[in-house]
DRENSE-916547 format. One line per field, with one value per residue (C-alpha): z, y, x; residue in one letter. Coordinates in nm, 3 decimals. Last residue first. Example, Ala and Ser with C-alpha at 12.3 -4.5 7.8 and 13.67 -1.06 7.14 Angstrom:
% residues 2
z = (0.714, 0.780);
y = (-0.106, -0.450);
x = (1.367, 1.230);
aa = (s, a);
% end
This chain:
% residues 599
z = (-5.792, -5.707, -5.747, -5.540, -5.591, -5.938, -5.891, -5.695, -5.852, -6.206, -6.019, -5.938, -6.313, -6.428, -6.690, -6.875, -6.976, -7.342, -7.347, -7.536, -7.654, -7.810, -7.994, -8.117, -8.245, -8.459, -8.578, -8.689, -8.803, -9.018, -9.211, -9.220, -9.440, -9.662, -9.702, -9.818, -10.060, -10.233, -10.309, -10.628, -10.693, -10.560, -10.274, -10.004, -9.785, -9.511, -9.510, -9.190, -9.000, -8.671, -8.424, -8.032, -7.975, -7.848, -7.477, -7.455, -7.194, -7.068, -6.750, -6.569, -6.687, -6.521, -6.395, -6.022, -6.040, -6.362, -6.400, -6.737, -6.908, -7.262, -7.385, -7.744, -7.834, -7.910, -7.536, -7.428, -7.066, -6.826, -6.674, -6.927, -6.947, -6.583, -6.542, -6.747, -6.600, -6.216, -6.325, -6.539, -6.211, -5.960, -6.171, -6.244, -5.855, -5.726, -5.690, -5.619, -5.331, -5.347, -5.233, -5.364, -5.602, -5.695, -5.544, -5.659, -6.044, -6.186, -6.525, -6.851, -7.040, -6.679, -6.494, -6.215, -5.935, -5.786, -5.448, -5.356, -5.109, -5.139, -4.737, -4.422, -4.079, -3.877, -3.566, -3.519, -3.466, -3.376, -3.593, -3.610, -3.893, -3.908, -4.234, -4.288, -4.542, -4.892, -4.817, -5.132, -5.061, -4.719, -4.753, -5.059, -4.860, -4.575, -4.783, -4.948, -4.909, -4.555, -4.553, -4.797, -4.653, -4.293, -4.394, -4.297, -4.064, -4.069, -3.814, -3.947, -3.781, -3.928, -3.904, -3.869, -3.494, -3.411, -3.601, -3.669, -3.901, -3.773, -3.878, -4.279, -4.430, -4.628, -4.917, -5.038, -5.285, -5.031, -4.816, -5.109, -5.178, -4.817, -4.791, -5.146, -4.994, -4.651, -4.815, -4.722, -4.414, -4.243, -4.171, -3.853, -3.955, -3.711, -3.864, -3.707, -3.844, -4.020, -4.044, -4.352, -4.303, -4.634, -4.663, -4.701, -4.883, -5.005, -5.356, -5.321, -5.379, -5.067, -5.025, -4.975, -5.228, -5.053, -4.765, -4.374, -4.394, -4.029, -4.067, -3.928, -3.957, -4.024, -4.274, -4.546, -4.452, -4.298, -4.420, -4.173, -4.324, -4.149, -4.355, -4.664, -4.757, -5.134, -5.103, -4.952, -5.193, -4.921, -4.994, -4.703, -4.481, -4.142, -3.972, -4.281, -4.443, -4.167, -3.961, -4.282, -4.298, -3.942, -3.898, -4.229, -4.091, -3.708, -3.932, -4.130, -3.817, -3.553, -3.808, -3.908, -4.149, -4.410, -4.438, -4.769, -4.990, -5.361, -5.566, -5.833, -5.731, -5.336, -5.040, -4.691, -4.341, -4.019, -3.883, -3.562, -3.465, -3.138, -2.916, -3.037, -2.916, -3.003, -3.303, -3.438, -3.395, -3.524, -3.866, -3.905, -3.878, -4.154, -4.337, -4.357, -4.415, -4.733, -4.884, -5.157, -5.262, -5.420, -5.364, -5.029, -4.941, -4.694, -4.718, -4.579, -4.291, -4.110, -3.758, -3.548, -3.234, -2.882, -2.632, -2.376, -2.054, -1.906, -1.514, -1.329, -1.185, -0.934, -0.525, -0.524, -0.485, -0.146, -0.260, -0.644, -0.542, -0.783, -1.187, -1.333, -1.733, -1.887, -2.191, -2.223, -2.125, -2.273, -2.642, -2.541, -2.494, -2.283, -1.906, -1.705, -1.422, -1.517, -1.320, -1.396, -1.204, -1.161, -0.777, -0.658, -0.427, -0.340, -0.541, -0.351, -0.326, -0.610, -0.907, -1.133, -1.514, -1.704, -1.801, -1.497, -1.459, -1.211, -1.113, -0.996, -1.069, -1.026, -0.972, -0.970, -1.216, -1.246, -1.573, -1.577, -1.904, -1.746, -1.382, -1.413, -1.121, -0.909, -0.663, -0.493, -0.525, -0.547, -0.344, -0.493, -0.190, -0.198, -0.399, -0.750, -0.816, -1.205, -1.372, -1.703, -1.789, -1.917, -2.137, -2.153, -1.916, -2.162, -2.509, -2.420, -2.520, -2.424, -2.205, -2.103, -1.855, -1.663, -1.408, -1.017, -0.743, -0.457, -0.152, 0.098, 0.323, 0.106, 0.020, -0.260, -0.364, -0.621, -0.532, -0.738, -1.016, -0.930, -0.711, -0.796, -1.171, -1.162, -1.015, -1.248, -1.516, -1.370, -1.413, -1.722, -1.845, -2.123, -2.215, -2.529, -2.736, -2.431, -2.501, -2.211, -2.104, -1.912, -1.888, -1.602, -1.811, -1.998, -1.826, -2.019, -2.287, -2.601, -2.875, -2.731, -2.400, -2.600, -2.879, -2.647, -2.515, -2.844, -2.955, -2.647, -2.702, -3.059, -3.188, -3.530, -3.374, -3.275, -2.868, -2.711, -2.896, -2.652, -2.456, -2.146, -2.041, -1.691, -1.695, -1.374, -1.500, -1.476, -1.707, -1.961, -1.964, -2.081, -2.338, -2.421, -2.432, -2.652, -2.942, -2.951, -2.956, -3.218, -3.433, -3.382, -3.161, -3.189, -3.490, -3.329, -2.962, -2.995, -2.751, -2.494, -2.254, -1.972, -1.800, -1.413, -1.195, -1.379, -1.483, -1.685, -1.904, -1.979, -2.058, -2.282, -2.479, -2.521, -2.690, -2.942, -3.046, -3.426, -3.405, -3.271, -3.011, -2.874, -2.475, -2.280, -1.924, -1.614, -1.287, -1.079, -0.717, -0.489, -0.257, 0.017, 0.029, -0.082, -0.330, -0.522, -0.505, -0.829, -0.886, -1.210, -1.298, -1.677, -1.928, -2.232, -2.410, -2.785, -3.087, -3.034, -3.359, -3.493, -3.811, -3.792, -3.439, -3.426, -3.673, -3.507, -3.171, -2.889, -2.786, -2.425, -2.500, -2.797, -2.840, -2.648, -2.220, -2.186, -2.113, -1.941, -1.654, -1.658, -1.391, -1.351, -1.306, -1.548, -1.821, -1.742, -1.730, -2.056, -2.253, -2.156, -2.318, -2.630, -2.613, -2.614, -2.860, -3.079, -3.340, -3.322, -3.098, -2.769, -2.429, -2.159, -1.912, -1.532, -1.171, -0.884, -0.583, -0.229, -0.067, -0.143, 0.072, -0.060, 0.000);
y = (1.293, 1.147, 0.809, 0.492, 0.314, 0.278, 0.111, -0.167, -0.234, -0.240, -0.436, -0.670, -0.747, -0.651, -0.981, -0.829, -1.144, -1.201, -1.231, -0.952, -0.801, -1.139, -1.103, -0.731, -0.877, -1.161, -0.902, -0.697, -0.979, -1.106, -0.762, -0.690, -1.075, -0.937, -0.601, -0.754, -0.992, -0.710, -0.508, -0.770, -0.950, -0.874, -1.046, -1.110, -1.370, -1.065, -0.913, -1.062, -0.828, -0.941, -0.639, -0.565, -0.377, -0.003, 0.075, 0.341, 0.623, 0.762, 0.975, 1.113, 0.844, 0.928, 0.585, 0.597, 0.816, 0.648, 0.626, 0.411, 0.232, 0.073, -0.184, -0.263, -0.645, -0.873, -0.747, -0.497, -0.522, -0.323, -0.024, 0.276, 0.301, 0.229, 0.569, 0.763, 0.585, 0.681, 1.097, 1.162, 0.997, 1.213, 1.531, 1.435, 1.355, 1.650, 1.862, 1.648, 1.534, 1.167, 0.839, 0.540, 0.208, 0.053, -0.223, -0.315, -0.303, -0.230, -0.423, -0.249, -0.343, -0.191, 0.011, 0.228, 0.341, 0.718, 0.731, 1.041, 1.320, 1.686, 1.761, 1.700, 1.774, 1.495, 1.522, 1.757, 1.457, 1.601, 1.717, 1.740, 1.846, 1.957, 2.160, 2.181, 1.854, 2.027, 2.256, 2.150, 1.759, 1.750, 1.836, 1.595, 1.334, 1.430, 1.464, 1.115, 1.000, 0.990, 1.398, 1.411, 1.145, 1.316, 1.617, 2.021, 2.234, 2.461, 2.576, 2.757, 2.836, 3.079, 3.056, 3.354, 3.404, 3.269, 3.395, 3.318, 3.194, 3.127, 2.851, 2.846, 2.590, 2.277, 2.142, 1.960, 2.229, 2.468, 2.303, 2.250, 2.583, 2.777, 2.517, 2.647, 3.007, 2.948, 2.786, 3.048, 3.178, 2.874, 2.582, 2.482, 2.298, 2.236, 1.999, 1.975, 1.757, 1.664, 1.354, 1.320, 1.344, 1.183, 1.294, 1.167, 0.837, 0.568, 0.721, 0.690, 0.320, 0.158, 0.231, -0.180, -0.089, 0.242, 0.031, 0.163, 0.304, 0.384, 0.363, 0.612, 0.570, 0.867, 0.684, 0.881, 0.707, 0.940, 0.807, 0.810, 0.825, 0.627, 0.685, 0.554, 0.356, 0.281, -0.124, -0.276, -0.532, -0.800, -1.021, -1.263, -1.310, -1.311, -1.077, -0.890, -0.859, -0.860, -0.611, -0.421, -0.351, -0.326, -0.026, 0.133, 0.071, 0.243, 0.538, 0.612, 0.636, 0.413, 0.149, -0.062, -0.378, -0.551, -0.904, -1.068, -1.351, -1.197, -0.967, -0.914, -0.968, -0.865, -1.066, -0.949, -1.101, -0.879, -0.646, -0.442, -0.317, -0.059, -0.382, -0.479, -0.758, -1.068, -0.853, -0.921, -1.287, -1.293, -1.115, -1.313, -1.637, -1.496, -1.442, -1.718, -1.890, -1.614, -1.723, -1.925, -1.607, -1.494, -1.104, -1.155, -0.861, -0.606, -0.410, -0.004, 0.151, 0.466, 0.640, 0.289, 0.365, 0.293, 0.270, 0.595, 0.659, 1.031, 0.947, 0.718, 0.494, 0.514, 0.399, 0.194, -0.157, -0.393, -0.754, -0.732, -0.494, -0.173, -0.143, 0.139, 0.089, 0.371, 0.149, -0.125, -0.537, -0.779, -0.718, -0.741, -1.123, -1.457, -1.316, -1.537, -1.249, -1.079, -0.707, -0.453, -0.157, 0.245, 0.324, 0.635, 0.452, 0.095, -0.202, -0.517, -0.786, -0.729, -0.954, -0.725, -0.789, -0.630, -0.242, -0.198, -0.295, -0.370, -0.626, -0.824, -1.172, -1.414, -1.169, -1.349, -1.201, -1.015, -0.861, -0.605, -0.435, -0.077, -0.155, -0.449, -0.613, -0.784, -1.110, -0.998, -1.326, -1.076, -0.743, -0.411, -0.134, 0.164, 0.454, 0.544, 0.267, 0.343, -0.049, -0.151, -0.473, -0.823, -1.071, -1.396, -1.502, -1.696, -1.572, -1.212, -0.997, -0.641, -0.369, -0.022, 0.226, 0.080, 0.335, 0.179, 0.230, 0.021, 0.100, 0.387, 0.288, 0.330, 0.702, 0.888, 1.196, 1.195, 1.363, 1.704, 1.799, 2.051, 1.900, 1.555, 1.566, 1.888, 1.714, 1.437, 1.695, 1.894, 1.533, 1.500, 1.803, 1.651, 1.313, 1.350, 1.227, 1.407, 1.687, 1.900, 2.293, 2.305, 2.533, 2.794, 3.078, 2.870, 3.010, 2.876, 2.994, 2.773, 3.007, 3.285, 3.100, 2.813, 3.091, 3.257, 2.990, 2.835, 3.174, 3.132, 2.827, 2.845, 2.537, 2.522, 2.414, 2.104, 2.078, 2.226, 1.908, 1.920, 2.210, 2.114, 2.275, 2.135, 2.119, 2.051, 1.820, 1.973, 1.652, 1.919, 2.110, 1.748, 1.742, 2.114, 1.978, 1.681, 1.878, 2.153, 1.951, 1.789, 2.063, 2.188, 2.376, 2.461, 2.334, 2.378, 2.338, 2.039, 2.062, 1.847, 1.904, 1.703, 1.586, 1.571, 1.458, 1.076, 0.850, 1.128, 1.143, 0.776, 0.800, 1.091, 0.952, 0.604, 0.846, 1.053, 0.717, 0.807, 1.154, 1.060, 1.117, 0.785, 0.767, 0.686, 0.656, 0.760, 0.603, 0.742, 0.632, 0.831, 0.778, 1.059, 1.222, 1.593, 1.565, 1.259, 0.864, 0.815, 0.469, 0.410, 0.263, 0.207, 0.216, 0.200, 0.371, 0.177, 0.333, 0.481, 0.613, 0.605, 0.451, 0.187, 0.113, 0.123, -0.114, -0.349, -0.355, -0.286, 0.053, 0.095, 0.047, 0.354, 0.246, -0.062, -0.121, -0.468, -0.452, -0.114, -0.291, -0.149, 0.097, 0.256, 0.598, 0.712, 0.464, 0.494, 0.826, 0.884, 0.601, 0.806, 1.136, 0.933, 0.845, 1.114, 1.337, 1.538, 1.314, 1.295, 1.635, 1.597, 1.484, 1.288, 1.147, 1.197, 1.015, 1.082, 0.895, 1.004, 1.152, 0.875, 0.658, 0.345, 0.000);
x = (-0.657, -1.027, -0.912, -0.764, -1.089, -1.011, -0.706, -0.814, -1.098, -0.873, -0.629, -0.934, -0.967, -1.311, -1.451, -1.719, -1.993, -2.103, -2.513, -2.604, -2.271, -2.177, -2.514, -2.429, -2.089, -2.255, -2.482, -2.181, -1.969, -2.258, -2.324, -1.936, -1.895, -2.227, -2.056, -1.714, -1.957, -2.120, -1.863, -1.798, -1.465, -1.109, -0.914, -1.201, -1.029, -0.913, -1.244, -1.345, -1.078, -1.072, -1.146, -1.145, -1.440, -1.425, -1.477, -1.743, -1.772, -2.060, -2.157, -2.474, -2.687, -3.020, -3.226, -3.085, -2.793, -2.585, -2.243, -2.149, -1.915, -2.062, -1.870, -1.802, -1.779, -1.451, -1.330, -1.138, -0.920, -1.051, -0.818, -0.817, -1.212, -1.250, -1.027, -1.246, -1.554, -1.436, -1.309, -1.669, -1.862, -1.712, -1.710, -2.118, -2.153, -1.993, -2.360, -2.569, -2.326, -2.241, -2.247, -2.099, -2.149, -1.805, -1.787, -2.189, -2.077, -2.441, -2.479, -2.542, -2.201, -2.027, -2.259, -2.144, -2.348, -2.376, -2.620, -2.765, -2.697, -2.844, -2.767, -2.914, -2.718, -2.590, -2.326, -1.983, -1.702, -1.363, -1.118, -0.727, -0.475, -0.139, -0.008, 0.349, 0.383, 0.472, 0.093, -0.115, 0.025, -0.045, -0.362, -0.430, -0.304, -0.550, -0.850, -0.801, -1.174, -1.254, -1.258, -1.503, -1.781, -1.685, -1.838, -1.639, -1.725, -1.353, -1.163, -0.836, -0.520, -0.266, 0.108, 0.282, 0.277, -0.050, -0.353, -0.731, -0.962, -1.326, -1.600, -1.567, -1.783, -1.661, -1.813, -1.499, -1.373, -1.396, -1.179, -0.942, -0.963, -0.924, -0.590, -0.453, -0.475, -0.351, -0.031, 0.186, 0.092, 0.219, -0.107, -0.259, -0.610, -0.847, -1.128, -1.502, -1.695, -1.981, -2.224, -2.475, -2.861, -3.046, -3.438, -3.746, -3.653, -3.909, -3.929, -3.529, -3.533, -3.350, -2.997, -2.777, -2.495, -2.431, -2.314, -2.342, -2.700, -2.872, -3.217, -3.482, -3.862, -4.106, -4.327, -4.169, -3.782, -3.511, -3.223, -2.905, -2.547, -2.285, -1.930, -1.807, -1.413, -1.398, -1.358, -1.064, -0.892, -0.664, -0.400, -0.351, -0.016, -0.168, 0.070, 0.157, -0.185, -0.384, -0.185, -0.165, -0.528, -0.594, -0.374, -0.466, -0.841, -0.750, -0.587, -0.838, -1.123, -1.255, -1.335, -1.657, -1.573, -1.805, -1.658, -1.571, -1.764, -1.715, -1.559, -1.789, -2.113, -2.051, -2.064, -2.082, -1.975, -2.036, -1.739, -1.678, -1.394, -1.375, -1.329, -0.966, -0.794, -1.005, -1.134, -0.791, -0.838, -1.183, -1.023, -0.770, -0.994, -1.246, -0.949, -0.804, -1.176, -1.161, -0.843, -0.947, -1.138, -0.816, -0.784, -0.965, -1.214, -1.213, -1.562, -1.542, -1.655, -1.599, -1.751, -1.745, -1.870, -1.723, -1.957, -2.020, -1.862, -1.864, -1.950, -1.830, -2.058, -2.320, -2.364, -2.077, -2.137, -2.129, -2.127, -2.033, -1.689, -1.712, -1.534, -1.683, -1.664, -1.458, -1.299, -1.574, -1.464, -1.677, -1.533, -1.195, -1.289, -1.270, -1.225, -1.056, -1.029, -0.704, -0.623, -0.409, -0.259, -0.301, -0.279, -0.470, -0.722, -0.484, -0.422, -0.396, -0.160, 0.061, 0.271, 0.480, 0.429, 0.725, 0.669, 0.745, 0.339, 0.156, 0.013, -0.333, -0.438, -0.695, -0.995, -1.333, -1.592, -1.900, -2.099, -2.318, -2.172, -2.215, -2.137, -1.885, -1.881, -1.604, -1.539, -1.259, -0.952, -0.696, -0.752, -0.906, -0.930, -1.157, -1.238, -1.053, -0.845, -0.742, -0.783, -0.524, -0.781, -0.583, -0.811, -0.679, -0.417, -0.207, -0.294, -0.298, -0.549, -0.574, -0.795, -0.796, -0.865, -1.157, -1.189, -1.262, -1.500, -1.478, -1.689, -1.533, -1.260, -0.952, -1.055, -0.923, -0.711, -0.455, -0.089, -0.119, 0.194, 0.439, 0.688, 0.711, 0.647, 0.869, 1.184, 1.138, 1.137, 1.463, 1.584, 1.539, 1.685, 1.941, 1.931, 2.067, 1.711, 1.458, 1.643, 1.445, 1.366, 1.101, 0.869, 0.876, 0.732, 0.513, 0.141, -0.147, -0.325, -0.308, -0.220, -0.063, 0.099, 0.230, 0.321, 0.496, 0.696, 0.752, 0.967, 1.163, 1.244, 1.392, 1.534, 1.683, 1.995, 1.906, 1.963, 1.657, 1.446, 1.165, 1.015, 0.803, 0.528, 0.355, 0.004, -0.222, -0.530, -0.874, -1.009, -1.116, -0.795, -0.619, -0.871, -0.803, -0.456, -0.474, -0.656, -0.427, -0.108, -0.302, -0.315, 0.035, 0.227, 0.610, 0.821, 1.170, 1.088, 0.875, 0.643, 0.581, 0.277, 0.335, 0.015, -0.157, -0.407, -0.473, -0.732, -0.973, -0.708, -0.716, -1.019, -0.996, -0.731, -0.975, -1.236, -0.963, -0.818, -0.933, -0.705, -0.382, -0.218, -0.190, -0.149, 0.175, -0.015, 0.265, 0.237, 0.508, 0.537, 0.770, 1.064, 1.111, 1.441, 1.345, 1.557, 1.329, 1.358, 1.189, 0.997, 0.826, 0.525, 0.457, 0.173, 0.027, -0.225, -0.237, -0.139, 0.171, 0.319, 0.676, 0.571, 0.788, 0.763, 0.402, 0.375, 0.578, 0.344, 0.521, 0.527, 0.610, 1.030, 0.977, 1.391, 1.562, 1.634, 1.631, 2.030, 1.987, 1.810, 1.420, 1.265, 1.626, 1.501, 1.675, 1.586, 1.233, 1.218, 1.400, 1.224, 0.914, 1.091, 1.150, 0.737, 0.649, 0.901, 0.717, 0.650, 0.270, 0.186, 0.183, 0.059, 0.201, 0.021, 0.032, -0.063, 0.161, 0.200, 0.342, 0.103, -0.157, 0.089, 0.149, 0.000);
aa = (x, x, x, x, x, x, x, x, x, x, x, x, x, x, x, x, x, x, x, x, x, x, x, x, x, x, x, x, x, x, x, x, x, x, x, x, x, x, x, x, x, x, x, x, x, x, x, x, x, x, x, x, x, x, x, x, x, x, x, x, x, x, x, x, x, x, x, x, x, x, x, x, x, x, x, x, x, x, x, x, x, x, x, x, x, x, x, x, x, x, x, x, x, x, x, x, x, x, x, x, x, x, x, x, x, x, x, x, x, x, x, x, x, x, x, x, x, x, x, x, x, x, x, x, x, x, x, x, x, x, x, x, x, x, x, x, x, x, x, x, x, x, x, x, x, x, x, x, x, x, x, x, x, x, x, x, x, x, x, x, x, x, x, x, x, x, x, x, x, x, x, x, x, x, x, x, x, x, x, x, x, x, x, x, x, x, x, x, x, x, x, x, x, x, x, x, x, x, x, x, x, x, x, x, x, x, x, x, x, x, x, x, x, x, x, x, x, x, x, x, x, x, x, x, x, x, x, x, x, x, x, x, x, x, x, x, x, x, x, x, x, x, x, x, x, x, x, x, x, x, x, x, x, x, x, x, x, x, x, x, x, x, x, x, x, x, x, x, x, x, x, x, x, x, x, x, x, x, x, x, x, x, x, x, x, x, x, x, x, x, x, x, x, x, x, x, x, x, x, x, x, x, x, x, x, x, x, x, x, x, x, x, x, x, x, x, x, x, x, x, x, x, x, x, x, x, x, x, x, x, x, x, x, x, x, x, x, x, x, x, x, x, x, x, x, x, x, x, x, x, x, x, x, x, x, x, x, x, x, x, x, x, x, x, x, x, x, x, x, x, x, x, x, x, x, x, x, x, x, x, x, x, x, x, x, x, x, x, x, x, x, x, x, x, x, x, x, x, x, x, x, x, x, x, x, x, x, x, x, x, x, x, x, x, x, x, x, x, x, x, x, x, x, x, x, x, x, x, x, x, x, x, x, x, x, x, x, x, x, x, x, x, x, x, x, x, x, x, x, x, x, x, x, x, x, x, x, x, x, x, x, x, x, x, x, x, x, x, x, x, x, x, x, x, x, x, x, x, x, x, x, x, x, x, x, x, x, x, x, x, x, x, x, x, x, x, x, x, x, x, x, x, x, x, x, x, x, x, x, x, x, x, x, x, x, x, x, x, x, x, x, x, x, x, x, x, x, x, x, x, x, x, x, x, x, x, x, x, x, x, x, x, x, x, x, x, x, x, x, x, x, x, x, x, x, x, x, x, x, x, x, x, x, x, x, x, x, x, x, x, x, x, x, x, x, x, x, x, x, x, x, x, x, x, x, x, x, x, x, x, x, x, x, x, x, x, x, x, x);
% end
């Protein structure tokens, strides 16, 4: 048991690349918390993808001990969170689970969208903040410049920020110091009824499901027979520990201690980030506030390039869901490519994620349909559907109206590139919220729809502005627009992969860009194809794949006119037969490549 006095409870928060998870290597490697022969690079990330993209994508954490100046020993729990976008929910749990955050900021680039983001979070939970500048030793650094903007832009005092190379090593310990000495101990009391914050959960093939717990109220002991107040389930506790990052083995956890728990539990799935955790036999009064279920926001169908694969897949797919309780799926076939499974994300990221963890831990080829968001139809008997596929929209005689969600983006961009920022914003429907100044970069707040941004919004962002532009949004809700679904027919038949849905206004520049590019990608055939987009019976686009030719006339060396027209007569009826009942063949590189468009 340790003395509430003497714990302290932080995250850190900052921009991607800023340094977060160098300056937890830092602390941990100080401190001594793991022997420098396990000690190794982003040591709380483990996952391989993480690595290479230098992203955290799962909260993690650590407990570190830090025998500080003033001669007492202290407890450290500090909660790595992602900072990205899509993991927006499970950063706000894990805020809510601790007094106090680090704001790094990269001394030579200064704040950033997500910088933004994280902190007004952090401000939300009523943590303490302690500023701490990053990357002091490259000489493009300028801290003083970072300090005003930190105070300009976000609003809170930096005059006693830190000044850290979390790479060199450098300021650390003035860190430590600060932790100790500037951050709140957590309050709590070990006699009232357990209450605890489910933080997080994750599979592991040995113990089965592992939950990271925040003791709130009360004591947890092994063997406690526990409830889950949202899910309503109960359990028997087989293991506490914390973690060094290793497993350590504990008796109990006490109100302020961050540990985890295993309880035989069989899935992610039964286990909800910000679930109250309470003793079955003598409850807390009512949970925690603030928890809500995790819902998917994009979805798009994952489909085997060889559909020999598919029962790999299926298996993949279970597996992954195993350890991941914001990803849902439900099996779907399509005419042309398939059996597959219909797949509901957190955001872009989370499906990138899941994508290549299929492909490279599972080893299976995967086509991933045009990614679309939740719209909700509003039917003329008053009922409300939620439509995930555009393939599966009911006949629009039905249909009321279509309400689309929107969002909020933040967009820092240098003065430079405002311009070309406005206009692709523009371009994708968007609506000016504010425009403001910091320094000379400018920051822009934008309501802008999901559908557009899902597409390829943030290539083309960083593409307009060479890479300087950070982005962040948060979800808005529904508003109605002039939405309606675009198919494409191929030789008169609808090509459900490709089906999608549009603004009224886009869909003829939409549909012009997909048959032009159909048109270079299917093979031709000995008949003429017709490539189509059509919005319910209205062709709004045409192209026509000529016929491959034989030349009939070959034989005909001399003699009457008559008999080269009577040879062209038969080919051409021959040809409109073939066109009748011949069948396209797509290639899946040409679904593949075609739902890489709008360029």
């Amino acid at each position: 048991m340790t003395d509430l006095a003497q714990i302290r409870n932080f995250s850190i928060v900052a921009h991607i690349d800023h340094g977060k998870s160098t300056l937890a290597d830092r602390l941990i490697q100080l401190t001594g918390t793991v022997a420098e022969r396990d000690m190794k690079e982003q040591i709380l990330d483990s996952m391989d993808i993480e690595r290479e993209r230098g992203i955290t994508i799962k909260a993690n954490t650590v407990r570190i001990e830090y025998p500080a100046k003033d001669g007492k020993t202290y407890v450290l729990n500090l909660i790595d969170t992602p900072g990205h976008v899509d993991f927006a929910y499970e950063v706000s749990r894990s805020m809510r689970a601790v007094e106090g955050s680090l704001l790094v900021v990269d001394a030579s680039q200064g704040v950033e969208a997500q910088t933004l983001a994280n902190v007004y979070q952090a401000i939300d939970a009523d943590h303490e903040i302690v500023p701490v500048l990053n990357k002091i030793d490259l000489p493009a650094a300028e801290p003083d410049r970072v300090k005003a903007q930190i105070e300009d832009v976000i609003g809170i005092d930096a005059s006693e920020a830190i000044r850290i190379s979390a790479k060199t090593g450098l300021g650390i310990p003035d860190v430590l110091e600060a932790i100790v000495t500037r951050l709140p101990a957590p309050k709590g009391d070990r006699t009232a009824p357990l209450k605890a914050m489910l933080v997080d959960s994750w599979y592991d093939s040995y113990l089965g499901v592992v939950v990271m717990i925040r003791v709130i109220d009360g004591v947890i002991r092994k063997n406690d027979r526990i409830l889950m107040m949202q899910t309503g389930a109960k359990y028997q506790i087989d293991k506490l520990a914390v973690l060094k990052p290793a497993m350590v083995d504990i008796a109990e956890l006490g109100p302020g201690e961050i540990g985890v728990l295993t309880a035989s539990i069989k899935q992610v799935r039964d286990t909800r980030v910000g679930d109250t955790i309470t003793h079955e036999k003598k409850p807390c009064a009512k949970p925690l506030p603030g928890f809500k279920p995790a819902q998917p926001v994009v979805f798009c169908g994952l489909f085997p390039v060889d559909s020999a694969e598919f029962d790999d897949l299926r298996d993949a797919i279970e597996k992954l869901a195993l350890n991941d309780a914001s990803f849902s799926y439900e099996i779907e076939t399509s005419a042309a490519l398939g059996f597959g499974f219909r797949c509901g994300f957190l955001g872009l990221l989370h499906l990138e994620v899941i994508r290549d963890r299929i492909e490279r831990e599972y080893d299976i080829d995967l086509i991933t349909t045009a990614p679309s968001v939740v719209y909700h139809l509003f039917m003329k008997d008053g009922e409300m559907r939620e439509l995930h596929n555009p393939a599966d929209m009911p006949d629009l005689t039905y249909v009321d109206h279509i309400e689309e969600p929107r969002i909020k983006a933040t967009i820092l961009v240098p003065d430079d590139y405002l311009g070309d920022v406005l206009k692709l914003c523009q371009d994708r429907r968007g609506i000016q919220l504010e425009l403001t100044y910091a320094g000379s970069r400018a920051m822009v707040v934008y309501d802008l729809p999901l559908n557009e941004v899902v597409f390829d919004f943030y290539d083309r962002l960083k593409s307009v502005t060479k890479g300087y532009a950070s982005f962040d949004y948060q979800m808005l809700g529904y508003r109605e627009d002039r939405l309606v679904k675009m198919q494409v027919l191929v030789n008169d038949e609808p090509v459900d992969a490709l089906s999608m849905m549009v603004h009224r206004d886009r869909a003829e520049m939409r549909g012009r860009a997909m048959v032009e590019k159909l048109k270079d990608l299917i093979p031709r055939h000995m008949f003429k194809i017709p490539i189509q987009a059509a919005i319910g019976g209205k062709v709004i686009a045409r192209e026509t794949l000529s016929a491959l030719r034989k030349d009939v006339t070959a034989k005909c060396y001399g003699g009457d006119v008559t008999r080269k027209k009577k040879l062209l007569e038969k080919q051409k009826a021959g040809k409109k037969k073939m066109r009748q009942f011949g069948k396209v063949e797509i290639p899946q590189e040409a679904f593949i490549n075609a739902l890489k468009m709008d360029g």
